[in-house]
C-alpha positions in Angstrom: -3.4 31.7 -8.1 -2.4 34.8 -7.2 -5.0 35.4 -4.7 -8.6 34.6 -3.5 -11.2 37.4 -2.0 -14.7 37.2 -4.0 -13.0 36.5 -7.1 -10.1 33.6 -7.4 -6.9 35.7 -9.4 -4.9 33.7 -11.7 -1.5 35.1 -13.2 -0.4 32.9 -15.7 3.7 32.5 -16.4 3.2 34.5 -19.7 2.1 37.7 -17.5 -1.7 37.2 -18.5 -4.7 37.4 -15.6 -7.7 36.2 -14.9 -10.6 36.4 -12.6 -13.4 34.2 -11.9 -16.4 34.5 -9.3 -15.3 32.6 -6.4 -19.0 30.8 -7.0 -17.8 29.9 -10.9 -17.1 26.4 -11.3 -15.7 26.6 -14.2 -12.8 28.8 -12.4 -9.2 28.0 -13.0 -8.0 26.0 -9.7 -4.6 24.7 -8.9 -4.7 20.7 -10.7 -1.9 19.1 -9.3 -1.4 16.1 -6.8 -0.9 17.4 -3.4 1.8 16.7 -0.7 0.9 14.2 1.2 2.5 15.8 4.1 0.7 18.7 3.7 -3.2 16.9 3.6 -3.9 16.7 7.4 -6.8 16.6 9.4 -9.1 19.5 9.3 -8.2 20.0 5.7 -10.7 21.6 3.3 -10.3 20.0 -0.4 -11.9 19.2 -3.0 -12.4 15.1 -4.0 -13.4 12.7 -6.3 -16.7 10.7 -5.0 -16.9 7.2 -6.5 -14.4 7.7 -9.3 -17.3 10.4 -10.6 -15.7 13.0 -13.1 -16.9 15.9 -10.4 -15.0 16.7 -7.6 -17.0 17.5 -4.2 -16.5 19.7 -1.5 -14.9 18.5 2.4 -12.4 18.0 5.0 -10.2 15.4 5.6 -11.2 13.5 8.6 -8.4 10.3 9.2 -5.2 10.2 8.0 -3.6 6.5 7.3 0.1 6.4 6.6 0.8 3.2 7.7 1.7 2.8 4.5 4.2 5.9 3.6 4.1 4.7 -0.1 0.7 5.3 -0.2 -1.1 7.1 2.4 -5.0 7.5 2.1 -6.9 10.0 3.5 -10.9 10.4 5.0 -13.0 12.8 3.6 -16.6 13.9 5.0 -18.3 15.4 2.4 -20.3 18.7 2.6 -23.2 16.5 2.2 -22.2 14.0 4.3 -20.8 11.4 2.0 -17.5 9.7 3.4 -14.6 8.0 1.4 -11.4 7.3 1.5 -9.4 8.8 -1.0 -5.5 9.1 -2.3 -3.6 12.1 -3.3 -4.1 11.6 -6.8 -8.1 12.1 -6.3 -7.7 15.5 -3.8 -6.9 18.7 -4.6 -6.6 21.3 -1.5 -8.6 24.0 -1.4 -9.0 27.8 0.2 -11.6 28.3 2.6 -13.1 30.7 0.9 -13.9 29.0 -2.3 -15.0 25.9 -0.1 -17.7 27.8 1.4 -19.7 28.3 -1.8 -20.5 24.4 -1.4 -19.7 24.3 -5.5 -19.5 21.6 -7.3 -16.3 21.1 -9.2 
């Protein structure tokens, strides 16, 4: 991602672009497992719910490292689901594509 305003820009390695509506779910977004060190509190990401497919909009309430192995992390969702989740089912999100309240 090469930059978010009301469209999310993607360059891809080969020197190609893209831009999606920052309300398009089907928009490219980063898929990798995040840092653990970088999902704090106050976080806005994107999460699994329930091991569902879709990923839902939140912030990361509690963070539990007791464990540094594997740490798990709260989530409130927008629509006020909770769950604790693990790296593997977050993905960190900008502020600006959060607000839409999409559903990835």
């Amino acid at each position: 991602m090469t930059s978010v305003d009301s469209k999310v820009h993607v360059k891809f390695d080969d020197g190609d672009q893209i831009s999606h509506d920052i309300s398009d779910v089907t928009a490219v977004l980063p898929d990798s497992n995040p840092d653990s060190e970088v999902l704090q509190k106050g976080t806005r990401v994107i999460a699994s719910f329930s091991n569902r497919a879709q990923y839902y909009v939140g912030r990361i309430t509690e963070v539990n490292k007791s464990d540094p192995k594997n740490p798990s992390f709260h989530i409130l969702f927008d629509d006020g689901d909770k769950q604790w989740n693990t790296p593997s089912k977050i993905r960190i999100m900008p502020d600006t594509i959060c607000s839409t309240g999409a559903i990835f």
